[in-house]
Kinemage of the C-alpha trace (Angstrom):
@kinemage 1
@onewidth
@group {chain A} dominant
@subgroup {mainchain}
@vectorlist {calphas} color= white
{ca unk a 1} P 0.000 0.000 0.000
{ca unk a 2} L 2.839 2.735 0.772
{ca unk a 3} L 4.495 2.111 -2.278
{ca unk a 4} L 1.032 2.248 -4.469
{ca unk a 5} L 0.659 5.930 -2.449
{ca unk a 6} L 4.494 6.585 -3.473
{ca unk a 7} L 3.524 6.067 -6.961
{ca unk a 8} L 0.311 8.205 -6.766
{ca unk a 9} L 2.519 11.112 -5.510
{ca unk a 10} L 5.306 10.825 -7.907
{ca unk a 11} L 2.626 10.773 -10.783
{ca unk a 12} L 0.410 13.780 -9.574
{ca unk a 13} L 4.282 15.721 -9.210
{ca unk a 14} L 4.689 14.785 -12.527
{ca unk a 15} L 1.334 15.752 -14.063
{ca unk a 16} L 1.356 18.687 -11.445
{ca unk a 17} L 5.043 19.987 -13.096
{ca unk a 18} L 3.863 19.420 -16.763
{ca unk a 19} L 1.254 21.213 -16.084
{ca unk a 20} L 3.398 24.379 -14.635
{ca unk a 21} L 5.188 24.140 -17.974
{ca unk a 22} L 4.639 26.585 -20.795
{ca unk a 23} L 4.221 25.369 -24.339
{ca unk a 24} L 7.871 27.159 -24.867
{ca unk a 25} L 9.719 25.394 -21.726
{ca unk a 26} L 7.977 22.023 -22.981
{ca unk a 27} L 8.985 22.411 -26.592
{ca unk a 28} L 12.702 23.261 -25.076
{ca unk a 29} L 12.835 20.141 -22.266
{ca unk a 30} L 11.537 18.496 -25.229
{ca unk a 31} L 14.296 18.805 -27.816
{ca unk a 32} L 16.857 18.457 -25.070
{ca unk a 33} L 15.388 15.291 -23.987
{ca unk a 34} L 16.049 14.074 -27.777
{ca unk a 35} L 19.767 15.208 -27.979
{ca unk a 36} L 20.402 12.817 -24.640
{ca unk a 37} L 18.246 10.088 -26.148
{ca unk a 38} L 20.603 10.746 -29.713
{ca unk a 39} L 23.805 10.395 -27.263
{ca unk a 40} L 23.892 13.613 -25.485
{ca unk a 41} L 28.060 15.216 -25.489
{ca unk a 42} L 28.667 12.648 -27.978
{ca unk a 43} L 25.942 13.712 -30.545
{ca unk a 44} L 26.742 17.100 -29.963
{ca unk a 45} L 30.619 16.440 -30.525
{ca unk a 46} L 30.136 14.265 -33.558
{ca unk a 47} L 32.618 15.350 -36.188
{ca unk a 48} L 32.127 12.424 -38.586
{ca unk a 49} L 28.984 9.919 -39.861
{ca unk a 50} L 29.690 7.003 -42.437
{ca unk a 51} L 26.169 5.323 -43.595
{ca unk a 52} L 26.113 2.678 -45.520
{ca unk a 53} L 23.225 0.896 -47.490
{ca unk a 54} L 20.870 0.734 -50.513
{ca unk a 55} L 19.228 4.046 -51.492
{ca unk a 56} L 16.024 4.711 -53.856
{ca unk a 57} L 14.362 7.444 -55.542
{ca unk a 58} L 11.471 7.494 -56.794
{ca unk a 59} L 8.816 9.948 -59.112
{ca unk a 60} L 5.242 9.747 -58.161
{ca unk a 61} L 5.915 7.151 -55.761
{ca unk a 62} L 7.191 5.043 -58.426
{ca unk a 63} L 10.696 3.728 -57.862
{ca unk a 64} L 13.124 5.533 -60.626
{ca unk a 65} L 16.543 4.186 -59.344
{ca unk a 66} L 18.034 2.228 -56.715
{ca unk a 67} L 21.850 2.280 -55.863
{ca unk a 68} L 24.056 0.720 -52.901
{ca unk a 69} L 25.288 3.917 -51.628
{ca unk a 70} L 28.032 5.524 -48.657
{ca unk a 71} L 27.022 8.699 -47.298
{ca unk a 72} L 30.219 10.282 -45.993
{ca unk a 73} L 29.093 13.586 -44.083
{ca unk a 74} L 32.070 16.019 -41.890
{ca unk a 75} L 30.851 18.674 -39.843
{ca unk a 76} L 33.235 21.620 -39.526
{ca unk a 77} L 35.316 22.797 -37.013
{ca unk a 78} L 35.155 26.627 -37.036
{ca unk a 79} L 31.954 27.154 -39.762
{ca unk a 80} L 32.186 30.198 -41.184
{ca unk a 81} L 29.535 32.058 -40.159
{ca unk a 82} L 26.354 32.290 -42.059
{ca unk a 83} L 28.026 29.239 -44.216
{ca unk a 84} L 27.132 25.477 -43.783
{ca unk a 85} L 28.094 23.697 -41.514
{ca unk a 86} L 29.094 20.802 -43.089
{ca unk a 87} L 29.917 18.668 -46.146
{ca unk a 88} L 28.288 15.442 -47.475
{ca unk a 89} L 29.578 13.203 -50.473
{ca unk a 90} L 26.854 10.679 -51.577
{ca unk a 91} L 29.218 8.306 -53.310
{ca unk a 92} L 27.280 5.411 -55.777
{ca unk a 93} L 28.852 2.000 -55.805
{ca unk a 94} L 29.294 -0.797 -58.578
{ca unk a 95} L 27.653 -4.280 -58.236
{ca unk a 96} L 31.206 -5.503 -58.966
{ca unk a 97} L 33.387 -7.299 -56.567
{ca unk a 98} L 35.239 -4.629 -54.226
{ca unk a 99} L 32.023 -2.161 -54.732
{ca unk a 100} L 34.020 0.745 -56.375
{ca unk a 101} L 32.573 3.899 -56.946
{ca unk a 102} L 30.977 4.974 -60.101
{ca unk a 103} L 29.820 8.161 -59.599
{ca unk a 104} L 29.115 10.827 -56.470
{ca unk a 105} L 27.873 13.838 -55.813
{ca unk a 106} L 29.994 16.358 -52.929
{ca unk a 107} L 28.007 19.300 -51.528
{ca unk a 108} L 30.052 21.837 -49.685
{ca unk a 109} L 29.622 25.228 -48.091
{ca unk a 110} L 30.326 26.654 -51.278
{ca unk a 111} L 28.546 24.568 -53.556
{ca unk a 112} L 28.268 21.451 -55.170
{ca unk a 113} L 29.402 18.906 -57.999
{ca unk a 114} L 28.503 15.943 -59.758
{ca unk a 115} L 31.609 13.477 -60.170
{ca unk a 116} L 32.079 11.421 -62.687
{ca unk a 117} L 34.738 9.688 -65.154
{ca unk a 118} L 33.437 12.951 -67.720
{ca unk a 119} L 34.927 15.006 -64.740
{ca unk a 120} L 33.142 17.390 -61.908
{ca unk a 121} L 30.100 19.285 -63.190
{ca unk a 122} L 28.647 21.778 -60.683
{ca unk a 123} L 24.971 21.489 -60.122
{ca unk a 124} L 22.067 23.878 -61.020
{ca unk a 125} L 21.490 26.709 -58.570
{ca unk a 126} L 17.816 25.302 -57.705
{ca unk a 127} L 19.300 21.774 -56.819
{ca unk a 128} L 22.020 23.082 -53.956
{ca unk a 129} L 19.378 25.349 -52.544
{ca unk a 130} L 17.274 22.308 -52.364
{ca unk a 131} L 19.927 20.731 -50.761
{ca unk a 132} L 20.530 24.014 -48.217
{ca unk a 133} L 16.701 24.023 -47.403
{ca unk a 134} L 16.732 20.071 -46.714
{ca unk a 135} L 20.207 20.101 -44.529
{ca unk a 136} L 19.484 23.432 -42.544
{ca unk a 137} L 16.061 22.064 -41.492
{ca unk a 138} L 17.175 18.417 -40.848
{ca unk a 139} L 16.245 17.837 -36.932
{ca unk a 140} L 19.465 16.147 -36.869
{ca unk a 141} L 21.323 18.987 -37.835
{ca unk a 142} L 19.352 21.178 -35.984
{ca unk a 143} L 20.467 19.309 -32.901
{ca unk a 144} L 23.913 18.952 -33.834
{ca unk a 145} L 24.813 22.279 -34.979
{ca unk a 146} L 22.244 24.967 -34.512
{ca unk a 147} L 20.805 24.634 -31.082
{ca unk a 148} L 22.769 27.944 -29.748
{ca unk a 149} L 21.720 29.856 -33.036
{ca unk a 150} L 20.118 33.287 -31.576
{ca unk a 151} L 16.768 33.620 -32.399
{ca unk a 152} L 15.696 29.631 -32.454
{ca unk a 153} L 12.573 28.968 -30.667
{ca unk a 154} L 10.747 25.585 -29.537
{ca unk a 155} L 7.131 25.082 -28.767
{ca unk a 156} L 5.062 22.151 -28.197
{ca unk a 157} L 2.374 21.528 -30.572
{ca unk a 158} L 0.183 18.423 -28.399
{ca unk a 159} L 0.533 15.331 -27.479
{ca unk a 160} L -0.631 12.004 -30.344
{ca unk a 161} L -0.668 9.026 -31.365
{ca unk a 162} L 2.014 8.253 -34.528
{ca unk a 163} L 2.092 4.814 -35.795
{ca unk a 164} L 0.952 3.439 -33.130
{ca unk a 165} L 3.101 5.251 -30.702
{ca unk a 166} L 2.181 7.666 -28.298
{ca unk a 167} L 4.162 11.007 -29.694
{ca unk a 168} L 5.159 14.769 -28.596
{ca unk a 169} L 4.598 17.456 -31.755
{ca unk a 170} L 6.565 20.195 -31.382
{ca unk a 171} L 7.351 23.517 -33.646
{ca unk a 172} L 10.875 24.828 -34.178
{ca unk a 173} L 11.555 28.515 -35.781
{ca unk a 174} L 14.360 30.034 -36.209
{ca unk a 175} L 15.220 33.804 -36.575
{ca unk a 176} L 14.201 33.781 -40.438
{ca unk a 177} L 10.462 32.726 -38.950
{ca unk a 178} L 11.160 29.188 -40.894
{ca unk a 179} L 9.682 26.693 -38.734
{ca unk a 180} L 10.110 22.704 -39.220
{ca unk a 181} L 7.132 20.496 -37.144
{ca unk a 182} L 8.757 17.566 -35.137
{ca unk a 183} L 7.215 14.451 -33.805
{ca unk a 184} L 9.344 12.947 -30.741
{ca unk a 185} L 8.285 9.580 -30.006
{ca unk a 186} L 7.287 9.582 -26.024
{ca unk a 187} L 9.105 6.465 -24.657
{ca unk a 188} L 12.294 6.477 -26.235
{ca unk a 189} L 12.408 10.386 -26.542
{ca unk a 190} L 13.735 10.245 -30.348
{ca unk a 191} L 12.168 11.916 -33.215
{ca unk a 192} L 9.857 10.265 -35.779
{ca unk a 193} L 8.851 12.530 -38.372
{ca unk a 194} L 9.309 16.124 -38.963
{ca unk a 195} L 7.388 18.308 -41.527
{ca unk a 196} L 8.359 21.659 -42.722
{ca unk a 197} L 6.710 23.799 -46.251
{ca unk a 198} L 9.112 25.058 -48.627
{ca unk a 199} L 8.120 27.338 -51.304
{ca unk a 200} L 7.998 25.832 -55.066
{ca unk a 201} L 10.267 28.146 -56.995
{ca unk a 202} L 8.790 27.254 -60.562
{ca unk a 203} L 4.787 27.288 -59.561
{ca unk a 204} L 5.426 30.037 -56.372
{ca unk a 205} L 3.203 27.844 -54.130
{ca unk a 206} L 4.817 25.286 -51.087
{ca unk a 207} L 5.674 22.227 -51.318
{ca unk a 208} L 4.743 20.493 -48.084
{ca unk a 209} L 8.627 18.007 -46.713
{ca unk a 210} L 7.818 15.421 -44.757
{ca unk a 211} L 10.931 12.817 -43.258
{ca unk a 212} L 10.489 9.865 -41.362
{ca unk a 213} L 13.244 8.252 -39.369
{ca unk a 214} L 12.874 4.726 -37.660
{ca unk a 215} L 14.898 2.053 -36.822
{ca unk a 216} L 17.659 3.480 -34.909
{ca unk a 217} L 20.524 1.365 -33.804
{ca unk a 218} L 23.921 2.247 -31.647
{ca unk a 219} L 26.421 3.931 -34.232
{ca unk a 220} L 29.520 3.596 -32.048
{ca unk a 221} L 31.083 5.962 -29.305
{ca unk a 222} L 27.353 6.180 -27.653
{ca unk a 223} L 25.269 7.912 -30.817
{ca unk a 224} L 22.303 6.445 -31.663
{ca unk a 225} L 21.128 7.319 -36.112
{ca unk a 226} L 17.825 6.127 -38.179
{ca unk a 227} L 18.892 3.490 -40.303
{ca unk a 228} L 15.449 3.814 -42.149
{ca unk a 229} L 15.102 7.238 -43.794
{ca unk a 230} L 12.148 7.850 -45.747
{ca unk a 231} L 11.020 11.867 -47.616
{ca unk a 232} L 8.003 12.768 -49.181
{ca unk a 233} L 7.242 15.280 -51.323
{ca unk a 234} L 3.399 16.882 -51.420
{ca unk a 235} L 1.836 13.192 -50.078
{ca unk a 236} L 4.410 11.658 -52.798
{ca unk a 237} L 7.134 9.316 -51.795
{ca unk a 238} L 10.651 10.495 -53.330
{ca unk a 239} L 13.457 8.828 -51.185
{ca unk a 240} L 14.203 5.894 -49.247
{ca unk a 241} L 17.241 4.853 -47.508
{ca unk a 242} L 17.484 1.921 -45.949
{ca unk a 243} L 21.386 1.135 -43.955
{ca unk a 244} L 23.060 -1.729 -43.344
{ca unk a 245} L 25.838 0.075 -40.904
{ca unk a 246} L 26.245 3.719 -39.536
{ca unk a 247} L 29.120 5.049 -38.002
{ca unk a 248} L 30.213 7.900 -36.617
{ca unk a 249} L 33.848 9.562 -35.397
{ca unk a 250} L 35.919 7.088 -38.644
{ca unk a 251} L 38.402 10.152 -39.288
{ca unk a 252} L 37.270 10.997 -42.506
{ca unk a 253} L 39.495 12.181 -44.776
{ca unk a 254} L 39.629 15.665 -46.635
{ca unk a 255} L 40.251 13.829 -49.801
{ca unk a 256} L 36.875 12.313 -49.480
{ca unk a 257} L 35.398 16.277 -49.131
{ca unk a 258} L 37.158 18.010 -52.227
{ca unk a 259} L 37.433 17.763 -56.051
{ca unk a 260} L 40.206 15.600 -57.088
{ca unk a 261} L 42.760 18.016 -58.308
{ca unk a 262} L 43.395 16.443 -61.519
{ca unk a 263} L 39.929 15.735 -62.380
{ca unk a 264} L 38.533 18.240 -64.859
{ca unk a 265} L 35.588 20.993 -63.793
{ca unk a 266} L 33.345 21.254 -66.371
{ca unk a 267} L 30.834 24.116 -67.212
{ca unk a 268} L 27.414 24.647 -64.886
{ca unk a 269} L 24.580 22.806 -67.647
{ca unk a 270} L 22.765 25.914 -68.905
């Protein structure tokens, strides 16, 4: 019986404390409650991610392409500021024995290339903006490298059910009033889905971004990463990535981050 009263007590302190909480100290306790559950110091500290698995696009939900696939990403020391904060080379694989690469794509603070035998062709404006958009409002990178930004604000949404798990919504805007909507599954504290609207430059409407992440696993020196990635685009499925290993802190090289310098830079396609 006392310990059935202890519990009663604890719970009515808890509901009593939630209840003192405003939507903004929620949606804060909230996101800092995910960056422990991601690995805390470590997450935050991460300088390096290696993911490794088979990746597919698709076009109207169709599949389009599918390609085994490393996703090297290095955040930066000392970001310049306004300026990315990290690089990412998507490098596509053969079928052949030893996997070599084929082709890849780098994206870098300053822009970004397509790499190939032909050489390194930089991409259209409209694609590395994409890009930009997609990496600045990542939850992921929003933990790792913009939760000091001035300006950023949290506030919790409500509390839902998501695929059959009991979820927190919460709303994240930063100084530029751009806000990305993320679901934080209850139990395990990590996020689910986010959702953010991104205006269409060709039709000057929004699209409507929506990323699930699921499937999580340990990816070494106490990080935990989605090994199921999953976009949409407007209701329509465009990318899938499903990995067999992710790991983090593997002393990436700059090599990996840079256009070879004998490989020829071609012209920007008009």
């Amino acid at each position: 019986m006392m310990r059935f009263v202890q519990v009663l007590l604890a719970c009515a302190a808890l509901v009593s404390l939630q209840a003192a909480e405003t939507p903004a100290d929620r949606g804060k306790r909230l996101v800092n409650e995910a960056l422990q559950a991601l690995g805390g110091d470590a997450f935050s500290h991460m300088r390096d991610r290696l993911e490794s698995g088979r990746v597919f696009t698709f076009y109207r939900s169709e599949i389009t392409g599918l390609s085994l696939a490393k996703i090297y990403t290095r955040y930066a020391s000392a970001p310049a500021s306004g300026k990315l904060r990290l690089r990412e080379r998507e490098s596509f694989l053969s079928q052949s024995p030893g996997r070599p690469e084929t082709s890849a794509v780098l994206f870098t603070e300053d822009g970004a290339w397509d790499l190939t035998y032909r050489g390194a062709q930089p991409l259209d404006d409209q694609r590395y903006q994409t890009f930009l958009d997609t990496t600045e409002r990542n939850i992921f990178y929003i933990l790792r490298c913009r939760l000091s930004e001035p300006g950023l604000e949290f506030y919790w949404q409500s509390t839902d059910v998501f695929e059959n798990h009991p979820v927190e919504i919460v709303d994240i805007t930063d100084a530029a009033n751009q806000t990305v909507t993320v679901t934080f599954d209850q139990d395990t504290k990590l996020p689910m889905r986010q959702v953010y609207r991104r205006r269409n430059p060709q039709f000057k409407d929004f699209d409507t971004e929506v990323t699930m992440f699921a499937n999580y696993h340990a990816a070494g020196h106490g990080v935990e990463w989605p090994t199921n990635i999953r976009r949409e685009r407007n209701g329509d499925k465009i990318f899938e990535m499903y990995s067999d290993t992710v790991e983090v802190d593997k002393n990436l090289t700059d090599d990996l981050f840079s256009i070879p310098v004998k490989m020829k830079v071609l012209p920007k396609p008009k």
